[in-house]
C-alpha positions, 0 to 999 in steps of 0.5 A: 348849166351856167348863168347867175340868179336862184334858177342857175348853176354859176359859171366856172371860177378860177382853177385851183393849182392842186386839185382837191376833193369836194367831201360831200355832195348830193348829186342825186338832188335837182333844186330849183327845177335846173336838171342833173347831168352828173357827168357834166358836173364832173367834167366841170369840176375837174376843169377847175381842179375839184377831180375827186367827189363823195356823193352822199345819199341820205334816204334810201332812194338816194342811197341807191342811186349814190351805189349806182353813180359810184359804179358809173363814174371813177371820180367818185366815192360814195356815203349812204346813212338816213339822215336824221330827219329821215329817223322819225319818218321811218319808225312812225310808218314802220320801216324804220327796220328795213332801211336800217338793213337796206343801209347796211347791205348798200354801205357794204359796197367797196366803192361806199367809203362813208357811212354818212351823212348820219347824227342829229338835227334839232332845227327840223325834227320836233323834241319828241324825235330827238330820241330815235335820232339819238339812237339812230346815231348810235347805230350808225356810228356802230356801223362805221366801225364795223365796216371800218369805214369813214364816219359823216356827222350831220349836227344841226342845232345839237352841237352838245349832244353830237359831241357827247354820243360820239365820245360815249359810243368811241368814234370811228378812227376817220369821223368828219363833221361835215358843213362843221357849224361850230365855233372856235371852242367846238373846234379847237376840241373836234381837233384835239379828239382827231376828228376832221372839220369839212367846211362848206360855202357858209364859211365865205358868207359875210355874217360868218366871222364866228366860223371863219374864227373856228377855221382859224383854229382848226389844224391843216391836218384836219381839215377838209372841203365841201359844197353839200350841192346842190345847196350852201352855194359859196359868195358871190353866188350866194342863192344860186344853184351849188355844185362841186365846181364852185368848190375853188371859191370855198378854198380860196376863201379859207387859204384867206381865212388861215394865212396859207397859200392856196397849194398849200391849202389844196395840198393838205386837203387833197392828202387828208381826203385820201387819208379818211377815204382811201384812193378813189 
């Protein structure tokens, strides 16, 4: 599971100082033909100071292998939603009712923390979906507040529109828009409505100076970290295979970005993970 190039999971880098949570993972996902061994990927990461994982599955069957893994492994927590791509699949072949109940009864489960990753995807559903993606939104954002759990925003090319339905449906207290994509303008008010901005490895990339600038801005208290493995794989690496050991790249680079010291980064992470998601 270690080498370099598209087919391999990079090697370990640098330990963190103070160990911290990759907030969104997928490790239910093979890319690239390289196998899954979960329990490896963990060890890994928990060498490098990433102890603490939220897998998120985002079909059904991934949602309930994420059940499953949550049960089997004390460093992880757990999300389940369909995901917004998913929406428009789901209603055209008719199940679209059923999923919603599978989620529901799985997102139940004390070890699922999460109802995510959930919102809106312009860049992959055509605009005759957008609107059972919209209320598919709805619905989940309905559903993390009745279970009082932790809300996962996936926003692709819809920045407008996530931030509109989340004001007008009234967010869940801990909401988290996961691999944030915004700029500074979008932070700066993501921020002053308390949500929390989990950046991934795209903040290290050499063209993102728009969302390093959005980082800049973003309080300590709101931020979080994520690799959304197995893809979105942080420079050098760029390419490869991701995985939540490569975690310690991605703070670095922040800590850069935010004129911090790195504990200091870690130590807010770490405490705002366990703020939104409880003790693992």
């Amino acid at each position: 599971m270690s080498g370099s190039g598209r087919d391999a999971v990079p090697g370990l880098p640098d330990a963190l100082p103070i160990a911290v949570v990759d907030n969104h993972t997928h490790l239910d996902i093979e890319r690239d033909g390289v196998p899954v061994d979960v329990a490896d990927l963990l060890a890994r990461a928990a060498a490098v100071g990433v102890d603490r994982v939220v897998q998120i599955g985002c079909d059904l069957p991934a949602a309930r292998q994420t059940v499953e893994m949550v049960d089997t492994y004390a460093g992880m927590l757990g999300g389940v939603a369909l995901h917004p791509n998913e929406v428009p699949r789901l209603a055209e072949s008719g199940g679209l009712a059923a999923a919603y109940a599978e989620i529901e009864s799985l997102a139940r489960h004390p070890r699922i923390r999460v109802v995510g990753e959930t919102g809106l995807d312009y860049f992959r559903t055509a605009p005759e979906g957008q609107g059972l993606q919209h209320e598919s939104f709805r619905w989940h954002i309905d559903l993390a507040k009745r279970l009082d759990k932790a809300l996962q925003v996936h926003d692709r090319d819809a920045h407008a529109d996530v931030l509109r339905i989340l004001e007008e449906e009234g967010a869940p207290s801990s909401t988290v828009l996961h691999c944030f994509s915004g700029d500074v303008t979008m932070a700066q008010e993501c921020a002053e409505r308390g949500y929390y901005l989990s950046f991934a490895g795209t903040v290290t990339f050499k063209n993102a100076k728009g969302l390093r600038d959005a980082l800049s801005v973003t309080p300590l208290d709101r931020l979080l970290v994520e690799t959304d493995a197995p893809y979105l794989t942080p420079h050098p690496h760029r390419g490869a295979v991701n995985a939540p050991h490569l975690v310690p790249l991605t703070v670095r680079a922040m800590a850069a970005t935010l004129g911090v010291a790195v504990p200091t980064l870690c130590e807010a992470l770490s405490d705002n993970s366990e703020r939104v998601y409880g003790p693992w």
